[in-house]
N, C-alpha and C positions, 0 to 999 in steps of 0.2 A: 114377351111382347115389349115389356119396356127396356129392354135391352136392341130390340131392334130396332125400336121408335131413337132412340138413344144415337144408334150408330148411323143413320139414317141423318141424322143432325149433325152429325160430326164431318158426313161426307159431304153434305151440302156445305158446312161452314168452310170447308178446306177447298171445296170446288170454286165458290165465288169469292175466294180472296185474291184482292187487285191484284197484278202485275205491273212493279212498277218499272221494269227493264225494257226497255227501248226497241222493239223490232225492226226498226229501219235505224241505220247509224246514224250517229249525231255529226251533223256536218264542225268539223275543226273552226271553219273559218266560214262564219253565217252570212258574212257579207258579198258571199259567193263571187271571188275575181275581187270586190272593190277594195278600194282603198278608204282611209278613215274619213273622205268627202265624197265617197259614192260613185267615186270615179273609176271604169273601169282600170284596174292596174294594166300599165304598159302602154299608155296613153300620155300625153303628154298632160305636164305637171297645172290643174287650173289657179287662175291669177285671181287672187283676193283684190276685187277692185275696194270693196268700203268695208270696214267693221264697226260694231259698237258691243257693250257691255250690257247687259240685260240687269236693269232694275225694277225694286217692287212698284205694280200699280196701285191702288187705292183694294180692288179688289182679289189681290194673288201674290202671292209669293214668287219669284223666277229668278233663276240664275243663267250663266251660263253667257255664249257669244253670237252674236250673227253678223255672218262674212256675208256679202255679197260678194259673188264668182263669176269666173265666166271660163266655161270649161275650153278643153281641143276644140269644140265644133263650134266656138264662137257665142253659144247660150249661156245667157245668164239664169242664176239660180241665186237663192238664198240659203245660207247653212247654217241651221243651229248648230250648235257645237257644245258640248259639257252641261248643255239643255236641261233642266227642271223647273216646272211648272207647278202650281195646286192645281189640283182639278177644278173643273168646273162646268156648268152646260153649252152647249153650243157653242165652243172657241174655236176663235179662225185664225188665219196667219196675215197679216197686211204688212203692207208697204205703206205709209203715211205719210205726209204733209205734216201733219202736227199730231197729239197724243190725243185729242179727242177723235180722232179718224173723220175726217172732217172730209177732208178729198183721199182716196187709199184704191189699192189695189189689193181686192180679194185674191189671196194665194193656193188657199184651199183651208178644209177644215184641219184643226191641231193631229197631225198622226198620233201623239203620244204625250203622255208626259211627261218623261223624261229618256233623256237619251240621244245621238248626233239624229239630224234629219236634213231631207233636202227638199224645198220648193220652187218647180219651174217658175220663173219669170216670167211670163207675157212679154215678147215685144222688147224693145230698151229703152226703160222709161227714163225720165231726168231725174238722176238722184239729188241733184240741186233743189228740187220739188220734193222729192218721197225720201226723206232724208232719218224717217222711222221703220225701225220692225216693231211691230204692236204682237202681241196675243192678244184677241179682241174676246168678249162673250157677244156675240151678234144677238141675242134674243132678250137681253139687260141692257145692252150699250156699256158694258160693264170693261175699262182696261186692266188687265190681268197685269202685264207686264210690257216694259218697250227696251228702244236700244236706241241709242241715236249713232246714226250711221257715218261716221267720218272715214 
């Protein structure tokens, strides 16, 4: 009996051991078609209208670049590029007037953080005006990190 209680244990333990091999292939190239600014490849090349350098804000760590672009179809976008952030709660992406996000345009919440990413633009606003990329925390008022955009 304790020989079968035994093997009985043995079978369960070999049965529920993970697999950790992949059943659907891993795609080579994750970015499926794009290119390193999200661009579908074979499209014509998008025009970096402004960049800046991402420095630490008071409350975060950041590295990393943000281009504004404006792809083939004439949309603008913002692009982190070499992108790293600290975490933190509720971070947003803005376009800013000044580093206290005084007048801004909410871009969407942080997809990530770290890593390249892209955010639609709204509209084409005057970068003579919105001449920051902020990581903002919205529910602190807390600035994580900015760029200034030249």
């Amino acid at each position: 009996m304790k020989k079968l209680v035994a093997l009985c244990f043995i079978v369960m333990a070999v049965a529920c051991k993970k697999d950790l091999s992949p059943t659907i292939p891993v795609n080579d190239n994750p970015g499926g078609g794009m290119d390193s600014m999200g661009m579908m490849m074979n499209s014509d090349t998008p025009v970096v209208l402004l960049s800046g350098t991402f420095i630490n804000g008071p409350y975060g760590t950041t590295t990393g670049t943000a281009k504004i672009i404006k792809d083939s179809t004439g949309a603008h976008r913002l692009y982190l590029e070499n992108f790293t952030v600290s975490n933190g709660p509720d971070l947003k992406v803005y376009l800013s007037s000044d580093l206290n996000a005084g007048k801004y345009l909410r871009l969407g919440s942080l997809k990530s953080t770290n890593g390249n990413q892209l955010y639609d633009i709204p509209g084409k606003p005057d970068y003579n005006e919105y001449k920051y990329a902020l990581i903002w925390c919205e529910s602190f008022a807390h600035l994580f990190g900015s760029a200034a955009l030249k």
